[in-house]
C-alpha positions in Angstrom: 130.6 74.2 69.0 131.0 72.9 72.7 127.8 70.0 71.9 130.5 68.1 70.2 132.7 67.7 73.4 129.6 68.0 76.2 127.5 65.6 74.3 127.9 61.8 75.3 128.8 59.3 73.9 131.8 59.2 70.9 133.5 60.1 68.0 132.7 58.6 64.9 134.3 59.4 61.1 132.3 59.9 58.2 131.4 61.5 54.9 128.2 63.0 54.2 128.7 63.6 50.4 129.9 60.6 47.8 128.7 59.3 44.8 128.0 56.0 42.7 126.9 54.4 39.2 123.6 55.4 40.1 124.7 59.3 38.7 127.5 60.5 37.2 130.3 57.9 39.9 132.3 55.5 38.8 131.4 52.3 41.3 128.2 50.8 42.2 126.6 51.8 45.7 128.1 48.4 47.1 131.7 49.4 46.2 131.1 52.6 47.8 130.3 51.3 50.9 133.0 49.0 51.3 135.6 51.6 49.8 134.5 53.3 53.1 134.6 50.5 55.3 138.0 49.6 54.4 139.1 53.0 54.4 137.9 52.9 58.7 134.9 54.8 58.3 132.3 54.7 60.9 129.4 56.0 58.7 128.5 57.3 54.9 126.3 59.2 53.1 125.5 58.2 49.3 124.4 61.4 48.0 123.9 60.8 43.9 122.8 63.3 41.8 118.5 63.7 42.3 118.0 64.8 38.7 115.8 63.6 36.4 118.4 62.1 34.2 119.8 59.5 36.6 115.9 58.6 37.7 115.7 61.0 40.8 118.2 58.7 43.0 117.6 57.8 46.5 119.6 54.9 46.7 118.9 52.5 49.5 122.2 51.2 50.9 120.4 49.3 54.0 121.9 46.0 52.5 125.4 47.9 53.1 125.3 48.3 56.6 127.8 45.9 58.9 129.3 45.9 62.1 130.8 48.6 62.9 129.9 50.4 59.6 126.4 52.2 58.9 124.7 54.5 56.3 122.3 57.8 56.2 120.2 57.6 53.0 120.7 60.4 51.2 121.2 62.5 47.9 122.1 65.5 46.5 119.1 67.9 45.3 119.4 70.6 42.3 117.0 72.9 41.0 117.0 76.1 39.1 117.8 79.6 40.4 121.4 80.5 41.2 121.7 84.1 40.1 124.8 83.4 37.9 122.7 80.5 35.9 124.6 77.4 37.7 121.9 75.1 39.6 121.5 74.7 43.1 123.6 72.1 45.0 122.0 70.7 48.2 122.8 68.2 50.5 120.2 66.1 51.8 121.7 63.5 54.3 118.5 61.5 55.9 116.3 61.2 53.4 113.3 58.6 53.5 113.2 56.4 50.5 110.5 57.4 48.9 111.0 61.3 48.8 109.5 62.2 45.6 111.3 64.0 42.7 111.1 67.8 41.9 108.0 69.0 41.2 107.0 71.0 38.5 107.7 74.8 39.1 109.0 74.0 42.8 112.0 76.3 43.7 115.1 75.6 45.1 114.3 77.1 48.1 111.1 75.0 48.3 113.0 71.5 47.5 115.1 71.8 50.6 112.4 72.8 52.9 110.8 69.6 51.6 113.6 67.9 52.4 113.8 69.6 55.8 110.4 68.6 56.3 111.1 65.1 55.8 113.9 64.9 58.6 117.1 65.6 56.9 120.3 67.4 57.4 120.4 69.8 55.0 123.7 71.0 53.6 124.7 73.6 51.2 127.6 71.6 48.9 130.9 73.5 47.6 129.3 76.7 47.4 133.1 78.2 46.2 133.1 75.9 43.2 130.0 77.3 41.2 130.3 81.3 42.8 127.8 81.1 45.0 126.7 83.9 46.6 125.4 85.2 50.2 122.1 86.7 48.5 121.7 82.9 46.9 122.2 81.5 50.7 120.0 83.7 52.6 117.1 83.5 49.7 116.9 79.5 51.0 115.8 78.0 54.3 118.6 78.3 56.9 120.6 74.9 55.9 122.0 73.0 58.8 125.7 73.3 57.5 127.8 74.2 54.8 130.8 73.1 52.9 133.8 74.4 54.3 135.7 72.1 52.5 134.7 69.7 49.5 138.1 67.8 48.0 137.3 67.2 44.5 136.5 70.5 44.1 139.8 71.8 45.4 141.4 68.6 43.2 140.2 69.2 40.3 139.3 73.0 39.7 140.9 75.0 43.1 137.5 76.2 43.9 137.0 73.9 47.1 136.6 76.4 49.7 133.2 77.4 51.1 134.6 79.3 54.6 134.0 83.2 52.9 130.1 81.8 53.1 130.3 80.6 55.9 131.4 83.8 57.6 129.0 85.8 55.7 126.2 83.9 56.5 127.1 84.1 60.5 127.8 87.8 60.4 124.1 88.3 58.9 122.6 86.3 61.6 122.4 83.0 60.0 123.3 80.4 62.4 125.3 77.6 59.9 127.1 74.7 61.1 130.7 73.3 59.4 131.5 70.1 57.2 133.6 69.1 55.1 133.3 66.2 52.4 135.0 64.0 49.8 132.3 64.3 46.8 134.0 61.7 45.4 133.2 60.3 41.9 136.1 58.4 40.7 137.7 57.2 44.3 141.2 58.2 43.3 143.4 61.2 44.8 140.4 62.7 45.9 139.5 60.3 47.7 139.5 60.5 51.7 140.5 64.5 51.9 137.5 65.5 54.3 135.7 64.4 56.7 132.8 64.7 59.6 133.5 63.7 63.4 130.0 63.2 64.9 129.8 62.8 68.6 127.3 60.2 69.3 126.1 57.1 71.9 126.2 54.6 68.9 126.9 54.6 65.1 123.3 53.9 64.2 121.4 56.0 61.3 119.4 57.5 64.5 122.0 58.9 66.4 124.2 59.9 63.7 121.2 62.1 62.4 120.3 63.3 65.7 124.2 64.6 66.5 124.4 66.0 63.4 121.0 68.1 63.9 121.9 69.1 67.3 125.7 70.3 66.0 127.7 68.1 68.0 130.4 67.2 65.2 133.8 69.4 64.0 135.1 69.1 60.4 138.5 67.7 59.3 140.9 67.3 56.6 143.4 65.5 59.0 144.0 67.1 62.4 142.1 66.1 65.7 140.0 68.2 67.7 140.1 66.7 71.0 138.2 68.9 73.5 136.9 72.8 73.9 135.7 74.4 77.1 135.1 77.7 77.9 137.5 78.5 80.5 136.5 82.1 82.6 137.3 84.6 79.7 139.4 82.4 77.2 138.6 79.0 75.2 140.3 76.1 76.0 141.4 73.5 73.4 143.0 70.4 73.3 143.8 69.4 69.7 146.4 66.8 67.9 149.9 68.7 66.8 149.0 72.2 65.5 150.9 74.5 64.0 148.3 77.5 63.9 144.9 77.4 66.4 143.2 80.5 64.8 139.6 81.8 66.4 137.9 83.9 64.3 134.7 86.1 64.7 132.3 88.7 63.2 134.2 90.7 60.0 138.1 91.4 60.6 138.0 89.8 64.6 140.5 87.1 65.2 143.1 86.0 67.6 145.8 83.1 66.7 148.3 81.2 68.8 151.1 79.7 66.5 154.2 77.2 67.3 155.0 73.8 66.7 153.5 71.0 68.2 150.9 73.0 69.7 148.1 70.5 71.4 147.1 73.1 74.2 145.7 76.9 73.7 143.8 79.3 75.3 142.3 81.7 73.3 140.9 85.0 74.6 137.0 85.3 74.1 137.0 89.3 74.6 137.0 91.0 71.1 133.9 88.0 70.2 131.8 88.7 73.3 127.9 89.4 71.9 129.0 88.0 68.3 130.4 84.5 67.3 133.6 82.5 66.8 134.8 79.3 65.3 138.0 77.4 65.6 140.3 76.4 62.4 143.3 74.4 63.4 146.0 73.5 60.8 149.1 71.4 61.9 152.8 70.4 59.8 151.0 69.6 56.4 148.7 72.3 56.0 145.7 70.1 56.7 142.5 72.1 58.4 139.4 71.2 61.2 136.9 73.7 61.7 134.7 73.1 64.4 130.9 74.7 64.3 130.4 78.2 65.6 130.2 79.4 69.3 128.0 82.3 69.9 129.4 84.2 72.5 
């Protein structure tokens, strides 16, 4: 949690989970990128669909890059073995160019430690929309993150929520950081609902990577996260406006400060001391940020 505020350098915006012509999107990787770019985006992830289908994707949008606006190759990974019978949905953000496709009999569980392997940031995507479960999770590599939020899936089926995994994973031990993404396919209403704030010394593929590794990002669907310190016994935070600062823990443990226009908070760190706690925020419109977990 606190790498995000201790790290140097600065915030920059992005989505680690879109996707074009090249799968099942609607625009070509080029108007991606520049839907992005006009949007004020620091940095994107093109994540298509790696199935055999679309040609095992990994779509190189080097030529995309521009001042001020820069790219993580990247795609999104199935394979076979979700105990309901869906597929696995993985988020690879990092990828070399040439990562090869699925192999014959290789396992979920073996396709993302290939793609840990190979440097990426491994995600597990909208685990709420396809029922994903905590035995699925803890029978893969520890992932560096998972969905807490994923906007088409709340747009278009109500299932966009991935924080009950989140929590389950931490109270088993499994150290998980916090995104939250677009998955956009058509770049209407969904469109620009979630988000990444990476704290970095430039928006360069590099450093991006490396601050998203090392956990020094929050999630957002709209409210700012400013600063967190420990402070003696409590947390300090300075967000934008808040309605609700909630700072949640191991099973029922929580603790909230609620008001209008809140910006300032100390929470009290007692009830999470030799477990772990993240921070949800929410201000006037209902909109979240989640920053990653601090192990107290």
């Amino acid at each position: 949690m606190l790498d995000a505020f201790t790290a140097p350098g600065r915030f920059f915006r992005g989505n680690l989970h879109c996707h074009s012509s090249r799968s099942d999107g609607d625009p070509t990787p080029a108007r991606v990128c520049a839907f992005y770019r006009d949007a004020g985006y620091d940095f994107i992830s093109l994540t298509d669909h790696f199935m055999e289908r679309f040609g095992y994707p990994v779509v190189d949008t080097t030529p995309f890059r521009a001042d001020g606006f820069t790219t993580l190759i990247g795609a999104e990974l199935h394979a076979e073995g979700i105990d309901n019978g869906e597929i696995w949905h993985v988020l690879a953000n990092g990828l070399p160019l040439d990562f090869a496709p699925l192999m014959p009999g290789e396992t979920a569980a073996q396709l993302a430690q290939r793609a840990l392997d190979a440097g990426a940031f491994v995600s597990i995507a909208h685990p709420g929309w396809y029922g994903l479960t905590l035995d699925d999770a803890l029978a893969m590599p520890p992932a560096h993150a998972v969905e807490a939020y994923n906007s088409i899936c709340d747009w278009e089926t109500g299932r966009g929520d991935g924080n009950y995994l989140i929590d389950q994973l931490l109270n088993k031990g499994r150290r998980t950081g916090v995104i939250a993404t677009d998955d956009a396919h058509r770049y209407g209403e969904e469109a620009c609902r979630g988000w990444v704030m990476v704290k970095a010394e430039s928006n360069s593929p590099d450093a991006i990577l490396s601050a998203l590794k090392a956990g020094a990002y929050y999630a957002s669907q709209g409210p700012s996260i400013h600063h967190i310190e420990i402070d003696g016994d409590h947390l300090f935070v300075e967000t934008s406006a808040a309605r609700s600062m909630w700072l949640v823990g191991h099973a029922a443990r929580s603790t909230v400060v609620m008001g209008r226009g809140i910006t300032r908070a100390r929470l009290p760190l007692e009830k999470f001391s030799g477990g772990w706690a993240r921070l949800i925020i929410a201000d006037e419109q209902g909109r979240r940020a989640w920053s990653n977990p601090l192990f107290v």
